[in-house]
N, C-alpha and C positions, 0 to 999 in steps of 0.2 A: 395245428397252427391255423389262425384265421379262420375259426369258427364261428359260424352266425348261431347266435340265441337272445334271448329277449332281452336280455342285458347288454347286448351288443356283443361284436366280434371279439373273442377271445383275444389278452392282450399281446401275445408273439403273432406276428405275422411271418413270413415265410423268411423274411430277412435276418427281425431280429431275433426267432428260434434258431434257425440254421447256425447264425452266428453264436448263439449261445451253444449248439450240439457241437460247433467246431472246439470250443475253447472245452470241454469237458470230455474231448476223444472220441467224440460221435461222428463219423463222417459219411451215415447215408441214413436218413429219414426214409421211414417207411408211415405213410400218413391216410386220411382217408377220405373216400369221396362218399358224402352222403347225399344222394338226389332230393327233390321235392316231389311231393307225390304228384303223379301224371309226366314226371320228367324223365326219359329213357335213360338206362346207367352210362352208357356209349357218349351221349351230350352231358352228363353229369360229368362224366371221366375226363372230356374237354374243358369242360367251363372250369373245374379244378386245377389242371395243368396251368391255365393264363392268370391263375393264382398263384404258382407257386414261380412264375418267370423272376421271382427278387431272391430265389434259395443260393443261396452259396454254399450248401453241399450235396449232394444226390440224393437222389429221392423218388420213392416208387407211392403206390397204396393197393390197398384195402379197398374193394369195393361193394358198398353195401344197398343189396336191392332191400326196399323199405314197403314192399307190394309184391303182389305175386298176380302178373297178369295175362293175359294169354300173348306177351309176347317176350315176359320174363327169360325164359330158358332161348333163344335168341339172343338176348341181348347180353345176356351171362359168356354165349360162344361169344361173339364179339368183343368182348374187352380180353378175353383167353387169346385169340387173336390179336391186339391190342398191347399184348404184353402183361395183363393184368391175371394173375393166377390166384389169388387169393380175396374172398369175400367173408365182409364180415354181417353178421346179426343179431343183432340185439332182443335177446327174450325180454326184457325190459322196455319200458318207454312205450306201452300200447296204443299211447294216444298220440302218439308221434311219428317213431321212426320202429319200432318193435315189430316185430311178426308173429304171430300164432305159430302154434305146433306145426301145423300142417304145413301151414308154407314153408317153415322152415326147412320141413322133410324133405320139399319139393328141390328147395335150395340145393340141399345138400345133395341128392339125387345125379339133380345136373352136374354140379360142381367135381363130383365122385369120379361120376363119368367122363368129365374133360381133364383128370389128372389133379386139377387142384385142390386145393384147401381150404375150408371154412372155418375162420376163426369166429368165436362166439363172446358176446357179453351175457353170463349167465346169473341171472338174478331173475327169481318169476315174479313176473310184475306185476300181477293181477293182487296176489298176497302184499306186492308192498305196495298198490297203491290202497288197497282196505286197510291196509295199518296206518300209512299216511293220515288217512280222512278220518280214522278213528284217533287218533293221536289230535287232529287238527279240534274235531268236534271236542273233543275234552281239554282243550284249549293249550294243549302241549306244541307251541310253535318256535320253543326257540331253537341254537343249533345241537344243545345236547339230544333232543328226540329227532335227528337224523339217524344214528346207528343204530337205537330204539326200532326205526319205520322200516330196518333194511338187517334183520338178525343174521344172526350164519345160516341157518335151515333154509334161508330163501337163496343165498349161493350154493349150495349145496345140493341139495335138490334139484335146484337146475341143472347141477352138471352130468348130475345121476340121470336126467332126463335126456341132456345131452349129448351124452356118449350113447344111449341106448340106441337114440333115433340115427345117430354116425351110423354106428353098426349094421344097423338094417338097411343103410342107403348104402353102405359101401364107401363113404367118403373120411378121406382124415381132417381131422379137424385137432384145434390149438383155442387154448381156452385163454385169452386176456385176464390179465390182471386178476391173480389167483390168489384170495384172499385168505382163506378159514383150510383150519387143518382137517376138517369134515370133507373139503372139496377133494383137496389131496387124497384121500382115503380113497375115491371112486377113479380117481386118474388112476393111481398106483395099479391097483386092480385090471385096470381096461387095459392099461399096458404089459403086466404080467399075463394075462390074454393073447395075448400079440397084436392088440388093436394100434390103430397108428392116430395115438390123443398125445397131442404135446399142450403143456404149462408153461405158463408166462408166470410172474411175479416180477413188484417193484419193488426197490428201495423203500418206499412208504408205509406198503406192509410185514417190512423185514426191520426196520428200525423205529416206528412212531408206531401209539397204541389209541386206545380211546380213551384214555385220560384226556386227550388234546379237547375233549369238547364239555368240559366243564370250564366254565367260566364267563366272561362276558363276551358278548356278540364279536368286538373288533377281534379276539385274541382265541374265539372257537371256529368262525366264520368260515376261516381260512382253511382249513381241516375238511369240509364239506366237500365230501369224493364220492363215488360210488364204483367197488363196494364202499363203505365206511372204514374207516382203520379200525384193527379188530384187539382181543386180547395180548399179552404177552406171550401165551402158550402157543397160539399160531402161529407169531414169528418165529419160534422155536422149531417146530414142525415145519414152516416153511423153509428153515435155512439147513434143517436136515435132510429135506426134497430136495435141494439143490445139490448135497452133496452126494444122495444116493444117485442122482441122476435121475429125479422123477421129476422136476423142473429144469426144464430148458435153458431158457433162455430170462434174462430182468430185462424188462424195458422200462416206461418210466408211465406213461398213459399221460402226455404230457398237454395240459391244456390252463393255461394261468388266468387269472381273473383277476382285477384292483379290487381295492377296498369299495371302493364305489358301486362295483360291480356289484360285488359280493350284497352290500347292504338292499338291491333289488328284496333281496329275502330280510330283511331286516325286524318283521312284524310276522313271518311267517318262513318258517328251514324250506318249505316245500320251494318254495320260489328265488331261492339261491343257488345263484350259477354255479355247477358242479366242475369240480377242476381244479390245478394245484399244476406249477412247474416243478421242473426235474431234472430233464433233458440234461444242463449244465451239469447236476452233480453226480449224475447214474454212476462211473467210474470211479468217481475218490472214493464215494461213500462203499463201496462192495469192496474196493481196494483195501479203505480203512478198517472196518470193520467186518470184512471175509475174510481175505489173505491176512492181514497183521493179527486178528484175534484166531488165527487158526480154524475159521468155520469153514474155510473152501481156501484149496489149493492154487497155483499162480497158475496153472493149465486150469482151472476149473474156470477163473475169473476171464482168462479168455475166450472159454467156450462161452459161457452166459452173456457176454458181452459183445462176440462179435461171431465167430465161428458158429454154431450151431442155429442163430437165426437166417445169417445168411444159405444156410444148408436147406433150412426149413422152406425158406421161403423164396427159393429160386432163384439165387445170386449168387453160391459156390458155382466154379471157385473166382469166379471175379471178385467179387470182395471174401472177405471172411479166410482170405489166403494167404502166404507169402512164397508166389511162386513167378514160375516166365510165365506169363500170358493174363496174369491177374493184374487188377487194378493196385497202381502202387499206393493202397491207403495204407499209411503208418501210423502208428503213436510211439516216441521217445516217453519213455517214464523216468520220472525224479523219484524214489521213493523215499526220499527225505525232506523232502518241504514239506512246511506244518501251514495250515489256513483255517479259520474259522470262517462258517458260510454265513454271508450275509447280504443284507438289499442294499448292503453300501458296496459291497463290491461284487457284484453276482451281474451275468452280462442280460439276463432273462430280463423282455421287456414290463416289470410288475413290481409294485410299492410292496409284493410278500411276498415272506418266505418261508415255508412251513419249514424247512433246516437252520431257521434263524441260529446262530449261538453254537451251533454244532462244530467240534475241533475236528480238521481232517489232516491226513497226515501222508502226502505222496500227490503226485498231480501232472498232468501231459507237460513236459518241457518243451517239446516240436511235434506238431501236426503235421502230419503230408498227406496228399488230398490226390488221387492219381498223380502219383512223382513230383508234386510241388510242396514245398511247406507253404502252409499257409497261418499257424502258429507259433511263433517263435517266440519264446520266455515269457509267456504272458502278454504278446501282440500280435494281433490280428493282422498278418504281413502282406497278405495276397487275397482278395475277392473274386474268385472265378464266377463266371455261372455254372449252378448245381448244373446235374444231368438226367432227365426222365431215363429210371432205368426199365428195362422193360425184358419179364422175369419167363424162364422158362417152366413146364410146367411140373410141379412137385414130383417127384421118383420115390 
């Protein structure tokens, strides 16, 4: 939510995500703080908080050091103190916010040692920015040579590279948005090891493929993610890792952009804002299309959905429970209302929507948000302020 890039802030702000996560049974953001280089994570992790004072549901982050400098590992105890157990890093994005190998190691190191977790974005970025500028130089700029610039072997390979450097540090780590059944193959492994690598996967690479990116600009644009949307054979592989239990948990990697946005890259893919909303539909759609097509069980779709991240990531049993001392977050299900998703009725603040057209069939009848409904039959009934939660450290 409320991402700055060159295209401007990403179009959910903290209000109107939150609002859009309530109405689709999400009732705690977990979101992130990315510094400026020279900026310590500790005032990063502030200045994001007086961003998120408009959330109307709970909400934690992700803290990602984007430098490794001699007061890094400091500043990493500090937000673990803070509440903040989990850091994320990007092998991608070297001219930005990405890390080299090494630092990485260094990351994970500290992080090992203070109990928590390194979640990673794994794509090597050096291989996709040479295929970029080779793609660009041969004058391949529209949005079909995005998943061209970003093949499976570049997620892939990272992750293989990933878990090795976990291993040696001693630190667990959880892999974002897990795209290609290639990556899969090196989780499964690490875990039949006894290594401690959890998988994420969304909605987007479980039901949408690259087909989405043939065609013209307004109608491929919007598609533009990273990883890319991949084969049909990887969703297949993906929703059988869910059901072995070698993926976790779906989140959604929620970050929306307008059309306007979007056309920033209009003459060139490289320079379109990367991102795609979710958040609202994560639940129908694993509902519809998990439990009714028989891919994943009704305990399965709770664990991926709420139970096992909350476990993950230092918030059992307050959320992800239904117990005395737990937070009273509920969802009432209808598993008989039928909806088709769209930008006329969809609460995410953005003119797309990559589930345009899509028929879903079940959907939250009452929200309650610690013991209050705040969703009722499709109205937004009560606006609390969300709650900075603040997580203890991984076990």
């Amino acid at each position: 939510m409320h991402l700055p890039t060159p295209a401007g802030y990403s179009s959910d702000d903290f209000k109107s995500g939150s609002k859009a996560a309530l109405f689709g049974g999400t009732t705690t953001l977990i979101d992130f703080v990315t510094p400026q280089k020279g900026q310590t994570l500790i005032d990063a992790l502030n200045q994001r908080k007086t961003e998120t004072e408009n959330s109307i549901c709970d909400y934690s982050f992700h803290v990602s050091p984007v430098e490794w400098t001699n007061t890094t590992e400091q500043e990493i105890k500090e937000c673990v103190k803070a509440g903040i157990t989990s850091f994320k890093v990007y092998m991608a994005y070297k001219d930005s916010i990405g890390l080299n190998d090494d630092d990485i190691f260094k990351v994970m190191q500290v992080v090992g040692k203070a109990g928590g977790i390194v979640t990673l974005h794994c794509e090597t970025g050096d291989k996709i920015d040479e295929l970029r500028n080779e793609l660009a130089g041969n004058g391949n700029l529209s949005p079909e040579f995005h998943p061209v610039s970003r093949p499976t072997h570049t997620e892939s390979e990272a992750v293989k590279n990933a878990i090795e450097m976990a291993k040696k540090a001693s630190c667990s780590i959880y892999i974002v948005h897990t795209s290609t059944g290639d990556s899969i193959k090196y989780i499964e492994e690490a875990q039949k090891a006894g290594q401690k690598v959890y998988s994420e996967t969304c909605p987007q690479y479980l039901l949408l493929d690259d087909s989405k990116y043939t065609g013209e600009f307004e109608d491929t644009a919007p598609f533009v993610i990273s990883p890319p949307l991949r084969k049909k054979e990887d969703q297949e592989v993906l929703w059988e890792s869910i059901k072995k239990g070698v993926v976790k948990t779906v989140g959604t990697d929620h970050c929306p952009f307008t059309l306007e946005q979007k056309k920033t890259g209009i003459t060139d893919f490289r320079k379109i804002p990367n991102g795609a909303s979710g958040v609202e539909h994560r639940m129908i759609l694993l509902y519809t299309y998990g439990v009714l097509q028989n891919r994943i069980t009704l305990n399965q779709f709770i664990d991926i959905t709420a139970t096992n991240a909350a476990k993950i990531f230092g918030l059992y049993p307050q959320k992800g429970e239904i117990a005395i001392g737990s937070d009273a977050d509920l969802v009432i299900w209808n598993p008989e209302k039928e909806n088709t998703i769209s930008v006329e009725n969809h609460h995410q603040n953005c003119d797309l929507e990559i589930y345009e057209g899509i028929k879903t069939k079940g959907t939250t009848e009452f929200v309650i948000l610690n013991g209050e409904i705040v969703v009722e039959n499709g109205e937004l009934v009560l606006e609390n302020k969300g709650r900075f939660l603040e997580r203890s450290v991984y076990n």
